[in-house]
N, C-alpha and C positions, 0 to 999 in steps of 0.2 A: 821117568824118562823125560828128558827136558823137550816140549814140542820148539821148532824152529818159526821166525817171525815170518811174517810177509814183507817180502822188500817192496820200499814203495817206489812206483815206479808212475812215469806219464799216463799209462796204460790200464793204469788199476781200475775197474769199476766202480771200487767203492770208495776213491778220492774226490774230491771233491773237486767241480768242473771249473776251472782259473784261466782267465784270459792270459793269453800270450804276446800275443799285436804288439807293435811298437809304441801305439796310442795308448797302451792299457793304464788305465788310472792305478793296480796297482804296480809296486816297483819289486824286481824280480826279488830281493829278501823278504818280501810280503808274500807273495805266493809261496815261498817256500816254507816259510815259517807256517802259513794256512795249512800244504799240505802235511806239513811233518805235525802239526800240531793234533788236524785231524784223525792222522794213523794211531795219533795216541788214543785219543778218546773215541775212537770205533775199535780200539782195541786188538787192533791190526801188528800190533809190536807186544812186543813180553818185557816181562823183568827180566832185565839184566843184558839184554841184548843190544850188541853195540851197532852203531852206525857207521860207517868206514867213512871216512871225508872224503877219498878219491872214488868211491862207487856213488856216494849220494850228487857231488859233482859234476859225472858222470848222467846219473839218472836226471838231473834238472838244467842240464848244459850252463851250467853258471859256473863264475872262477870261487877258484877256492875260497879266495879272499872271501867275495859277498855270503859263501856256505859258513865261512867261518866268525860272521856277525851273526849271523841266525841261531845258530850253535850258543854263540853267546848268551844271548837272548832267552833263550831257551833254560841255557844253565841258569841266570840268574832267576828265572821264572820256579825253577824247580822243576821242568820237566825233563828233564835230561840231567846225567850227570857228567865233569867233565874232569878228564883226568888227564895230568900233565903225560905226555909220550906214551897216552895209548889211546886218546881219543873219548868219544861221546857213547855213555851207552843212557839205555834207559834204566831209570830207577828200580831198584828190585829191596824195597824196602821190610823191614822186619817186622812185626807186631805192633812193637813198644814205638817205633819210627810212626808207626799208623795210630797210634792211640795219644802220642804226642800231638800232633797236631789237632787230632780232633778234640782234644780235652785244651786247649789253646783259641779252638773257635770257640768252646763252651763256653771260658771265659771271657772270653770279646764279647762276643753273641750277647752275653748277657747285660755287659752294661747297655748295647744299642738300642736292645729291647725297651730295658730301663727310660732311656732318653726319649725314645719317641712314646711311648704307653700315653696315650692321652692326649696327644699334642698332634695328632696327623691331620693336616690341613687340608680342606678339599683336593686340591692340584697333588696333596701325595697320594691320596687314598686313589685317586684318577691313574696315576702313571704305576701304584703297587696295583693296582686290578687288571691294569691291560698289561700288564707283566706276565700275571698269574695265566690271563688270556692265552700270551703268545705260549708259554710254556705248554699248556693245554694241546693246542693247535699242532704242538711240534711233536708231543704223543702220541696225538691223533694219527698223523701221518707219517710215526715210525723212525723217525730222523734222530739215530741215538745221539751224536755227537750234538745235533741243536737243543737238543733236550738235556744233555749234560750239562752245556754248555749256560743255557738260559735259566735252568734252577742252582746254579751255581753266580748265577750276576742277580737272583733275587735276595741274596746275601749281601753281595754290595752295593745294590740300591739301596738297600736299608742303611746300609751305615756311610753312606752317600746321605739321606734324605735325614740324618740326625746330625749332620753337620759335620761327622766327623772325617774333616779333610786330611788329618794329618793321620787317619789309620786306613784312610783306605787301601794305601799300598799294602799295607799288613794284609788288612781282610782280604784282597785282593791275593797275595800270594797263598794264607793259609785255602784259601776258597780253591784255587788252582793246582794244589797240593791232593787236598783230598779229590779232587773232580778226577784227575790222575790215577790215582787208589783204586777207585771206582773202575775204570776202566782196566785198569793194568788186571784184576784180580773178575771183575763180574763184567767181559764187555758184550755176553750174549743179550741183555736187556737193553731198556731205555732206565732212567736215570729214579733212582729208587727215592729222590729228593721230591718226595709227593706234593703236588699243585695243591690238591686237598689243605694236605698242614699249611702252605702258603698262605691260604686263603683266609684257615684257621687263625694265623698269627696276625694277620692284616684285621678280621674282626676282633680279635682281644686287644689289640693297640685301639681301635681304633674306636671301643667301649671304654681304654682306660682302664682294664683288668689284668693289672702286672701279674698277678697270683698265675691267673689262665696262659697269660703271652711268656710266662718264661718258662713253666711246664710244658706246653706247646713246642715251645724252642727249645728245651733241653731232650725233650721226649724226640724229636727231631731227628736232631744231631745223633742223639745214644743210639738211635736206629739204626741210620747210617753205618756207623761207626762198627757195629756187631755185623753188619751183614759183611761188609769187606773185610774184618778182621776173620773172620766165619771164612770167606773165599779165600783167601792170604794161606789161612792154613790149610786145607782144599789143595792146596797149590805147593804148599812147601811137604807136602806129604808126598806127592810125586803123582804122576802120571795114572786115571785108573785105565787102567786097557779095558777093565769088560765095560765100560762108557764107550771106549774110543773102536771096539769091534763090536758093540752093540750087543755082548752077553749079559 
């Protein structure tokens, strides 16, 4: 039995608090985009569940137009999908859609690894630690969506801090694909991309032990990847009721 989403609305508790004022530094597709972004990664929306453009317009007193640049946004991010004359839904992706991507970071991942193994400069090792710090911190205090969100940019710091300019977009989207995953399929948790292995892959880079740093990083990812393929199908088996009544 398909469960229905939470619509997100001004009201919601679990949205996250965005300045409105006329002063506000951000601009009203920036909050929107935060909050829709949010309801993903708290897990607030399902697979396959569409967005209406005249309700979510509605819900954020903004003109179409500007919903319909976020939207945008959005689709090109890969966290929404967008289809001509029926509108935005969320991703409700298959297995093989989930193990694509992550066996694509595996690939990436690996040459970054490669590139930095040896070569981390003080100032990297300084800004991968208080990385792994803040990830920590966001655990600590239960914040799934910052916790999602911050073990998924210690991915693209790395391939940020090896110079690779012209893949960050890549790593950037494959990174925001799986983070998606994650939530769409496991969003009772905080973010199973452990600080731990971070920390781990930051001392084997930073010994110069490629052997350790891509085992590390492949053990990583494969984990990942099993636990949401694991809820994916959980999910496409259908509803258990004696969960949902407590038998």
């Amino acid at each position: 039995m398909a469960t229905r989403s939470r619509p997100i609305t001004s009201a919601d508790p679990a949205a996250p608090v965005l300045p409105t004022s006329a002063g506000d530094s951000l601009s009203v597709e920036e909050r929107i985009y935060a909050s829709i972004t949010a309801a993903l990664l708290q897990g607030r929306l399902r697979p396959g569940a569409q967005l209406v453009e005249r309700d979510l317009a509605a819900t954020f007193g903004c003109t179409r137009g500007a919903l319909r640049k976020v939207l945008a946004r959005l689709g090109f991010e890969g966290k929404l999908v967008l289809s001509a004359n029926r509108g935005a839904f969320v991703p409700s992706p298959s297995e093989e859609d989930i193990r694509q991507v992550y066996r694509a970071r595996q690939i990436v991942e690996a040459g970054i690894v490669a590139a930095l193994c040896g070569s981390l400069s003080g100032a990297h090792k300084r800004r991968l630690r208080a990385h792994v710090r803040s990830e920590e911190k966001a655990l600590r205090a239960g914040s799934i969506d910052e916790s999602v969100r911050l073990a998924g940019q210690f991915h693209v710091l790395l391939t940020e801090l090896a110079g690779g300019t012209d893949l960050l977009g890549l790593v950037g989207q494959l990174v925001a694909r799986t983070e998606l995953y994650k939530a769409l399929f496991d969003p009772s948790k905080g973010s199973t991309c452990s600080a731990d292995e971070h920390a781990q892959i930051i001392e084997s880079l930073d010994a110069g032990d490629l052997h350790a740093a891509l085992a590390t990083m492949r053990e990583h990812l494969s984990e990942l990847e099993e636990r949401v393929v694991t809820q994916a199908r959980k999910s496409a088996a259908g509803e258990d009721l004696g969960a949902v009544f407590g038998m």
